[in-house]
Structure formats: structure tokens, C-alpha cells
C-alpha positions as CSV (number, residue, x, y, z in Angstrom):
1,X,102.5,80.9,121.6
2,X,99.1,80.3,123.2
3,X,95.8,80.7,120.8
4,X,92.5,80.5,123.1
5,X,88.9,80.5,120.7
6,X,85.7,79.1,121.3
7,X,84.4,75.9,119.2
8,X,82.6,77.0,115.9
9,X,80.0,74.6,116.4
10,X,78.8,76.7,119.0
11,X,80.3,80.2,119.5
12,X,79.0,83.2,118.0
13,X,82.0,84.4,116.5
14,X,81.9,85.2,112.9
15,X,84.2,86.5,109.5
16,X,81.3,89.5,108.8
17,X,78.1,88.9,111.5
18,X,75.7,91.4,112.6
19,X,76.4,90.4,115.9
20,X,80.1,91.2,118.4
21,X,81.9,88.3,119.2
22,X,80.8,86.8,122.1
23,X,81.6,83.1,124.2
24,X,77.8,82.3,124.4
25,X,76.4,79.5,122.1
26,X,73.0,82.0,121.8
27,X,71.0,79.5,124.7
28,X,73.0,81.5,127.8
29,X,75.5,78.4,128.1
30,X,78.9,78.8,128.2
31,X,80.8,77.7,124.8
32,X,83.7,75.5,125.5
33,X,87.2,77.6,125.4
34,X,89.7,75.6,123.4
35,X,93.2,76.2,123.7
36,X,96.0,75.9,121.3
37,X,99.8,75.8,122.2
38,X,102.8,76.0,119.8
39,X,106.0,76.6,119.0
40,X,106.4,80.4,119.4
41,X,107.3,81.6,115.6
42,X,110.0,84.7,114.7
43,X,108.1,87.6,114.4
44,X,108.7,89.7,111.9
45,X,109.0,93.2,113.0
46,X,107.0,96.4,111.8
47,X,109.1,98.7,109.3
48,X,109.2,102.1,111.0
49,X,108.2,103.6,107.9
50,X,104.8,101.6,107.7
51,X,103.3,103.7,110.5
52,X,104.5,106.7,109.3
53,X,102.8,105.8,105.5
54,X,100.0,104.8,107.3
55,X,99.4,108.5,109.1
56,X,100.3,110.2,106.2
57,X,97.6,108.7,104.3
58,X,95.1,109.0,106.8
59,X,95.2,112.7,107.5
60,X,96.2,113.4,103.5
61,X,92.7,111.3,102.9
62,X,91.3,112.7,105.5
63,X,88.9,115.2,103.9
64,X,87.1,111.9,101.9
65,X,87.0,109.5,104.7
66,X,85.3,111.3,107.5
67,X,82.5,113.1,105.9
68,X,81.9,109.5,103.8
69,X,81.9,107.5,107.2
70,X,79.8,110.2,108.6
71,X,77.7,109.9,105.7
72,X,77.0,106.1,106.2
73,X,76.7,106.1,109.9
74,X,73.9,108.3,109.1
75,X,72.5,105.8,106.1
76,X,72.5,103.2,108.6
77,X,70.7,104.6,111.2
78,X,67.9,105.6,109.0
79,X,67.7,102.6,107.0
80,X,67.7,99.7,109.9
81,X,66.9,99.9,113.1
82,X,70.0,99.0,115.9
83,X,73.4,100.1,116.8
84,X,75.8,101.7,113.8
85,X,78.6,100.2,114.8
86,X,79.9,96.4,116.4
87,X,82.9,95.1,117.4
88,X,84.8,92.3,116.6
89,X,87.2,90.2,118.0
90,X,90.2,89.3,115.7
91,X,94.0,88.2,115.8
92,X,96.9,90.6,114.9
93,X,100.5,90.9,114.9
94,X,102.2,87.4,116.8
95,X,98.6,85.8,117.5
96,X,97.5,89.1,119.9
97,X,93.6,89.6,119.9
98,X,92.0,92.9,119.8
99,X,88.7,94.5,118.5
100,X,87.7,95.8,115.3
101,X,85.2,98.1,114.8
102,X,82.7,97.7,111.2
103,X,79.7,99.5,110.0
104,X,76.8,97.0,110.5
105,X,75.7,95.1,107.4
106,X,73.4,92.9,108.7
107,X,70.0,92.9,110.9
108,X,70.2,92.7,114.7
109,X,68.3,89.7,114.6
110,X,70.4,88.1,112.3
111,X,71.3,84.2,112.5
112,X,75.2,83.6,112.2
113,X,75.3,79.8,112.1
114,X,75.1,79.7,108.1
115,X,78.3,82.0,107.6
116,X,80.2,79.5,110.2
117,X,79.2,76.8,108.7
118,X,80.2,78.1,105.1
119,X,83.8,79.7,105.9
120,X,84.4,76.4,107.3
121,X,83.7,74.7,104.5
122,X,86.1,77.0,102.4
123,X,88.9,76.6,104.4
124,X,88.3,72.6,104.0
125,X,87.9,72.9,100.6
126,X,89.7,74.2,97.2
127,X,87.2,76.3,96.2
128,X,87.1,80.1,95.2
129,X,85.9,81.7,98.6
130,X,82.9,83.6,97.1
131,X,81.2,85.3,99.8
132,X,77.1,83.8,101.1
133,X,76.4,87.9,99.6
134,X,76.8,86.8,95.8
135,X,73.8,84.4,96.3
136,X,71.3,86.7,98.1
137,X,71.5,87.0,101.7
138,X,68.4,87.9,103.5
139,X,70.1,88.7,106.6
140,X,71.4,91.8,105.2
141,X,70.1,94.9,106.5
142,X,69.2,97.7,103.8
143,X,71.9,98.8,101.8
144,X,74.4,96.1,103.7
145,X,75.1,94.5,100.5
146,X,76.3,97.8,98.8
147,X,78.7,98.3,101.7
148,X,80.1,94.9,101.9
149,X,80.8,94.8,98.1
150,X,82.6,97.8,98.3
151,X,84.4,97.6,101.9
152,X,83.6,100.7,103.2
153,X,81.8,98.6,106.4
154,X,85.8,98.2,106.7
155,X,85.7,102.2,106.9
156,X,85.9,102.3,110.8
157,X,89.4,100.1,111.0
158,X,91.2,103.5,110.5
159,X,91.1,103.9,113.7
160,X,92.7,100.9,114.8
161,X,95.0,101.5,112.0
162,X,95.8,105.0,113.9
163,X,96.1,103.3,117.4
164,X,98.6,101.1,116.1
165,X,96.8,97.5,116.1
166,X,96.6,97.4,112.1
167,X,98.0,98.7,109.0
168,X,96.3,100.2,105.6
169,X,98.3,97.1,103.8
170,X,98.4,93.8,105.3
171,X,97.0,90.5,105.8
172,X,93.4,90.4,106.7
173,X,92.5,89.8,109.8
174,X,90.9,86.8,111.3
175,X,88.9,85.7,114.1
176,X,90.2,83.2,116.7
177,X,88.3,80.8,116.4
178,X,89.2,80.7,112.5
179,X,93.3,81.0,113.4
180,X,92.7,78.2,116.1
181,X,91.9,75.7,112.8
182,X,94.9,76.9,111.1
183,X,98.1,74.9,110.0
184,X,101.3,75.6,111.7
185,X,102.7,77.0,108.1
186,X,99.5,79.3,108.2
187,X,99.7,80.7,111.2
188,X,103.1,82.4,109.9
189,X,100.4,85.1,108.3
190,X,100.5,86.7,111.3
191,X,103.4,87.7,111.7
192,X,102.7,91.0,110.1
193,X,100.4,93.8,110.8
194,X,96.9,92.8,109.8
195,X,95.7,95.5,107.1
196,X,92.5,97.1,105.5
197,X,93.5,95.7,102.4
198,X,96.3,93.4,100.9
199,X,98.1,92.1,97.8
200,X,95.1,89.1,98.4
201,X,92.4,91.8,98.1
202,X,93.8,93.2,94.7
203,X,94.9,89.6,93.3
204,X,92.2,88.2,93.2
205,X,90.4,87.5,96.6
206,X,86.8,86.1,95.8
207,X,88.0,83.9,93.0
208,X,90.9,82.5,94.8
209,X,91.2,79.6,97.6
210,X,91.5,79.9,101.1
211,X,94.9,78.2,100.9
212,X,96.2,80.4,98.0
213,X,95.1,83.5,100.0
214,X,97.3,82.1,102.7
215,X,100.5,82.3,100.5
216,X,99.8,85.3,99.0
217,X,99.6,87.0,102.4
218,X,102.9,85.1,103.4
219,X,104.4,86.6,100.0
220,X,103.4,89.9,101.0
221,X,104.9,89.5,104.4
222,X,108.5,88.0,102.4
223,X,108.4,91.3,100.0
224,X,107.3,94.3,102.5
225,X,108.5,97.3,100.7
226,X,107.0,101.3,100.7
227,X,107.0,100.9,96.8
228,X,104.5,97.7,97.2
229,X,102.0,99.2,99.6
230,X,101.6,102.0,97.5
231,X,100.2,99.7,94.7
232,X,98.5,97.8,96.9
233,X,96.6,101.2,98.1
234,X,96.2,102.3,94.2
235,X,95.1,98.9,92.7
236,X,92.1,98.8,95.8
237,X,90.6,101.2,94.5
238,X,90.1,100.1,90.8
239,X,89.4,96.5,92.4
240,X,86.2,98.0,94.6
241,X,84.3,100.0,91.4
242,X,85.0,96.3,90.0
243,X,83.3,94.3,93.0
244,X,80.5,96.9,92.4
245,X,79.9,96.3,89.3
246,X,79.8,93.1,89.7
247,X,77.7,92.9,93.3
248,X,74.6,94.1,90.9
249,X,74.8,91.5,88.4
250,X,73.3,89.1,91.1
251,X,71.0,91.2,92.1
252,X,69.8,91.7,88.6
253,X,69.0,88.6,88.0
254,X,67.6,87.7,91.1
255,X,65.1,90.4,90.4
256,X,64.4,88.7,87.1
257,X,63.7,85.6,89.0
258,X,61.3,86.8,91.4
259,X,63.3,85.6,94.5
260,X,66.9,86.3,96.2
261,X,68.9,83.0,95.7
262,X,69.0,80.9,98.7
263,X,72.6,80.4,100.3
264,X,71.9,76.8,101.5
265,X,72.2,75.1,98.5
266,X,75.9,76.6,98.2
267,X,76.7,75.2,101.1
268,X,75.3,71.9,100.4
269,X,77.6,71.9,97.3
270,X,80.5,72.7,98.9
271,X,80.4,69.9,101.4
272,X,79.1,67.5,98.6
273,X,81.8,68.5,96.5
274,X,84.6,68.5,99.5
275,X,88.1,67.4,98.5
276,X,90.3,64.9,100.2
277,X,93.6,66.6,100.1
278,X,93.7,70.1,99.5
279,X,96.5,72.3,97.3
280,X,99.7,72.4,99.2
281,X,101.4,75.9,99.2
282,X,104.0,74.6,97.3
283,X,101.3,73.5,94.4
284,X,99.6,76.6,94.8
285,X,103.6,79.0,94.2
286,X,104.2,76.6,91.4
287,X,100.6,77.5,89.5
């Protein structure tokens, strides 16, 4: 298998940006393209019945969804100037690349460099991967916060789900650039449809590791079953009033303290506080 991405240091692509993934470093030069080659891995091939779940929910949802995406493609245009939606390069099923589509979150003008720099850091370190948004993130565009918290930016990856490049349940997605930094036993994740959400996303996500969101993809992938999406898809919903809930507390107190709290200082922690040798997936299963 062959896994071409652009170097982080420079490229523009990012895990939640304002802006589409792109090869430029932001000065009109060309970021250099790195290319990865490895052993080709067994995919594991898509259960007929996930696509047929997958429509059924859709259209049996689909009286919610589409007037609520209508609803905050609306919001959005109102409340910040700039395009609704942008695209994003990400890797899916046996290292493929395609494009998802997200309600923006952030300002046009928005610098990306910071979240880079900080989702590298979580994948070097084994630290809970709480997102630059708990913090106050002035790049946020006006009610981006409220959307992230709750996923529904996510909203528009139905339609990738419907054209086949995604599932409802499933590993998350990531972009290349991320997947080119990956571990041989990491890259396995893909070997699945990526999903909307996942037994990550309802076990704990925010508060876990980067590595033990890893295995608990791969344990997904090892246990597919009809049964285990449908919790998975029934459990998301109680785990998004939760992230709301607790997306204001923040905010509430950063109100209290006159200011938004600055995300730099996080990530001068995180390096600070970098370990040498991080959990190994067998640490991680035995916790």
C-alpha cells in the first residue's frame, strides 16, 4: 500500500480547520509530498448488511436531519461571513483518500498551524486528547463551538455515508498527513469503513489517549456486528447532550474571568510534559 501526504510542518491540512485541505504551505510554495510504502494489510471486507442499516437509518431519520442541516446552513450564513460548507481530505477503507464535507466552524481567516502543532503532540504523547475548543478558541466563528461540541458540523457526512465512502459506525476518519505518522499496527484502523461515530466516540473519546483510541477502533473492527452499531448509534446520542453540557462549563467560567483561555499554554504543557515511551496497545487491553 502506498500513503502520499504532505509534511505537517508545512501543509495546510488539518483534524477540524476552517480551511479545505490543500498542498500549499500558505506562502504559494509547494509543500513537499511525502510518500509512504508498506506491506499491503488484509482488508477486512464491508458486511452487506452495514449499507443496508446505514440507508435505513438515513431515510427513517430523515425527517430530523434535513430540516436541522437546513436549519444550520442557514445559522451559518447569517452569523459569519464565508462559504457554509468545506471539504476535506481524509483516508477511508484500505488507505483510499476522499473528501468529506463539514459545516464550517471556524473563521475564513483562520490560522491552522496551532491545531497541527497540538494533534501532533497528542499522538506523541499519553495524554487525554482534549480538543484546543475546551480552552477557548478564538478562531471559532459564531456559534462554531456549539456545533463542534455537539457534532452536528459532522451533519453533512451523510452524504458520503449514502455514496458509499463511509458508514454511520466506524472508525473516524483521518487525514493523510496524520495516517502517514502512524505505526504499522495503527494503520490496521483502516481497514474498516470510517464512520460518523464509533465505539471511541461513546467510550470515552476526549478523556482517552490517542493510542487507546487506536485499539478501541481495532476492537470495533474485531467485533462488527448489527447488534453493536445499534448501541453505538443509541449511546451517541446520550454522549452529545453530555459534551454539551459540558462545552458550557468552560465558557462559564471563562466569562467569569473576563477572557477566553488561551490554547498556547496547553500546548506548551503537552510538549513540556512529553513522554518517552508511550502505552503499548497491549498495556492499554490489559487496563
Amino acid at each position: 500500500m502506498r500513503i502520499e501526504g504532505y509534511l505537517p510542518h508545512v501543509g495546510r491540512a488539518t483534524k477540524g480547520g476552517s480551511l479545505p485541505y490543500n498542498s500549499s504551505n500558505g506562502n504559494g510554495a509547494k509543500a513537499p509530498l511525502v510518500t509512504i510504502d508498506f506491506p499491503d494489510a488484509p482488508v477486512q471486507r464491508v458486511p452487506a448488511w452495514k449499507s443496508v442499516l446505514d440507508i435505513t437509518c438515513i431515510l427513517f431519520a430523515l425527517p430530523i436531519w434535513l430540516p436541522l442541516m437546513i436549519l444550520l446552513m442557514m445559522v451559518t450564513r447569517l452569523a459569519s461571513p464565508g462559504p457554509i460548507f468545506y471539504r476535506q481530505k481524509r483516508v477511508g477503507l484500505g488507505g483510499r483518500h476522499f473528501s468529506i464535507w463539514k459545516i464550517r466552524t471556524m473563521k475564513v481567516s483562520a490560522e491552522t498551524q496551532t491545531h497541527e502543532h497540538y494533534f501532533q503532540e497528542l499522538m506523541r504523547v499519553d495524554r487525554p486528547m482534549i480538543k484546543l475548543d475546551a480552552y477557548g478558541d478564538p478562531r471559532l466563528a459564531p456559534f462554531g463551538r456549539f456545533l463542534r461540541a455537539s457534532g452536528l458540523d459532522e451533519l453533512p457526512q451523510i452524504f458520503n455515508v449514502l455514496c458509499g465512502e463511509m458508514s454511520l459506525v466506524g472508525p473516524r476518519p483521518c487525514t493523510p498527513n496524520e495516517f502517514a505518522h502512524y505505526e504499522l499496527w495503527q494503520r490496521e484502523r483502516v481497514n474498516g469503513l470510517p464512520g460518523l461515530t464509533g465505539y471511541w466516540q461513546v467510550n470515552g473519546k476526549n478523556k482517552t489517549t490517542f493510542n487507546e483510541m487506536i485499539v478501541m477502533d481495532l476492537f470495533y473492527l474485531k467485533n462488527i456486528s448489527i447488534l453493536l452499531d445499534l448501541k453505538i448509534m443509541l449511546k451517541t446520542c446520550a454522549v452529545i447532550a453530555a459534551e454539551l453540557v459540558e462545552s458550557r462549563l468552560p465558557t462559564q467560567h471563562n466569562r467569569q474571568d473576563g477572557a477566553p483561555a488561551s490554547p498556547a499554554p496547553i500546548l506548551q504543557t503537552l510538549v513540556g510534559s512529553a513522554q518517552k515511551s508511550p502505552r503499548s496497545p497491549t498495556t492499554i487491553l490489559q487496563a
